[in-house]
C-alpha positions in Angstrom: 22.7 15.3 10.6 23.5 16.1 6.8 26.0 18.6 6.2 24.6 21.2 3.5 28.0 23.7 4.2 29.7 21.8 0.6 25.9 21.2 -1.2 24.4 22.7 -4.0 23.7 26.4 -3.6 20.7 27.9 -5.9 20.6 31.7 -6.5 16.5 32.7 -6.5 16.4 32.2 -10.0 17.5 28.9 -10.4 15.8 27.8 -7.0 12.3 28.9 -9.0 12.8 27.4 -11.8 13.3 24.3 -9.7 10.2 24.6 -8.6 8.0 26.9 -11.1 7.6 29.3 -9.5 8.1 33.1 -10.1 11.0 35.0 -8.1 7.9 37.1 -6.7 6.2 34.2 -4.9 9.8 33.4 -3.5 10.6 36.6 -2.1 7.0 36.9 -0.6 7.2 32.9 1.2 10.2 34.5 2.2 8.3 37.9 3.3 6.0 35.8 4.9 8.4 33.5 7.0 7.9 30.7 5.2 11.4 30.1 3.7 14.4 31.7 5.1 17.3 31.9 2.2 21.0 32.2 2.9 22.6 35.3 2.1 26.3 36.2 0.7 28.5 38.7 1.9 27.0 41.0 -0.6 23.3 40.2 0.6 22.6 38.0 -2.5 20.5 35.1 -1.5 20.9 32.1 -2.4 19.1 28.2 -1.5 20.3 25.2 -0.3 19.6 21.4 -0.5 17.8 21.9 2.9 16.0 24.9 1.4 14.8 22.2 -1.5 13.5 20.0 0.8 11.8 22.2 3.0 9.7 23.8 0.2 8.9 20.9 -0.8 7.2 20.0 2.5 5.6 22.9 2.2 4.2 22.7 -1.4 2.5 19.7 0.4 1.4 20.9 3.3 -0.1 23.9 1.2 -1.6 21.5 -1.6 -3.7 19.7 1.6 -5.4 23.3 1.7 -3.3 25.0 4.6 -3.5 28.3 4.8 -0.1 31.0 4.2 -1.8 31.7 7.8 -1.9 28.0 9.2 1.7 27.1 7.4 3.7 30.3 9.5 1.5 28.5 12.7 2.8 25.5 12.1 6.3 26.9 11.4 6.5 29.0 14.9 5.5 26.0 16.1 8.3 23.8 14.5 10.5 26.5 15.7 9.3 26.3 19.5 10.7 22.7 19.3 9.4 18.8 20.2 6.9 20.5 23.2 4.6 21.9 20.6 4.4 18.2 18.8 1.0 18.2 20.3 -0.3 21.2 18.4 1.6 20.4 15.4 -0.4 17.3 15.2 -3.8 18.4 15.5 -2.9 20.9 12.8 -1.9 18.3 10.0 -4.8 16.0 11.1 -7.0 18.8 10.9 -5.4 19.0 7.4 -5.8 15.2 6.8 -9.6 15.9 7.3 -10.3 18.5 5.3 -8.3 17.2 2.2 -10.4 14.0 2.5 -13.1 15.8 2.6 -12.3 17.4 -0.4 -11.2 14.6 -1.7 -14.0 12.8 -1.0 -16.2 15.6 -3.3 -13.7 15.8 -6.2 -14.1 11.3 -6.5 -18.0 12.2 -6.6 -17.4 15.1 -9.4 -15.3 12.6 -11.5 -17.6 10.3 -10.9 -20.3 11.6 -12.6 -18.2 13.3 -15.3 -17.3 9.6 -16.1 -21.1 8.6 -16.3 -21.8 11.5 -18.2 -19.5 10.4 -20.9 -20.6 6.8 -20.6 -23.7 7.8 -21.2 -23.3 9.6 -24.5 -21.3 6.9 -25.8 -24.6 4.6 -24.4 -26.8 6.8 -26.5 -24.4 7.3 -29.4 -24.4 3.5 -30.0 -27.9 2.9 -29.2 -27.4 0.8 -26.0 -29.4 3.3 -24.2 -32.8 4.6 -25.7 -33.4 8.1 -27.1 -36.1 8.5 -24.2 -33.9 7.7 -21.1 -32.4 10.7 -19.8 -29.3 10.7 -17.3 -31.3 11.5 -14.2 -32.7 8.1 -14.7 -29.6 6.6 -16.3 -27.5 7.3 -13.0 -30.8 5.7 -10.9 -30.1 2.7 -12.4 -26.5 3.2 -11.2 -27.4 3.7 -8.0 -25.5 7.0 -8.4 -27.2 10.7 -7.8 -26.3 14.1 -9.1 
């Protein structure tokens, strides 16, 4: 287990910079469970190395689409210990589904973005005629809108 007692040690401004995030965002993960800072004598808080790592797990976690609701679920969970494994599982590949999902939809937007331009350079050269429109151009793809 690493030792974080002689680490690095952010105070909230430097641990959102780190990250790009505003001080207001921090406080409310923190508000919200999701991070749980340090605090000095005085009640300053202040980050860790472990504190780094952790939000970056989350910035993952929530970039798959999780929910602020689902992400303090999985937490409790994580807190419960190794028994709630089970649940903590079907949570990330519930994740794993919709992101491909997702995924799966943004590919199909890029896709025809990329046609789209493909086709105006087409036209622009004059390797497609004036009178084929798109609709037919991605038929001949084999792609649809």
């Amino acid at each position: 287990m690493n030792d974080f007692s002689n680490s690095k040690k952010y105070n909230i401004g430097e641990f959102s910079r780190q990250f790009n995030l505003p001080t207001s965002t921090l406080r409310y993960y923190e508000n919200e469970g999701l991070i749980k800072p340090q605090r000095y004598p005085n009640g300053r808080r202040y980050y860790t190395e472990e504190d780094v790592s952790w939000l970056k797990f989350l910035n993952h976690l929530k970039g798959t689409g999780l929910s602020i609701k689902e992400l303090k679920q999985y937490i409790l969970w994580r807190e419960q210990g190794d028994s709630t494994i089970p649940q903590r599982l079907e949570l990330l590949k519930a994740a794993k589904h919709n992101f491909l999902s997702e995924f799966s939809e943004i590919q199909h937007h890029l896709q025809i973005l990329n046609d789209k331009i493909n086709w105006y350079e087409a036209k622009q050269t004059g390797i497609i005629s004036e009178e084929e429109n798109f609709a037919e151009y991605l038929q001949v793809l084999g792609h649809h809108e």
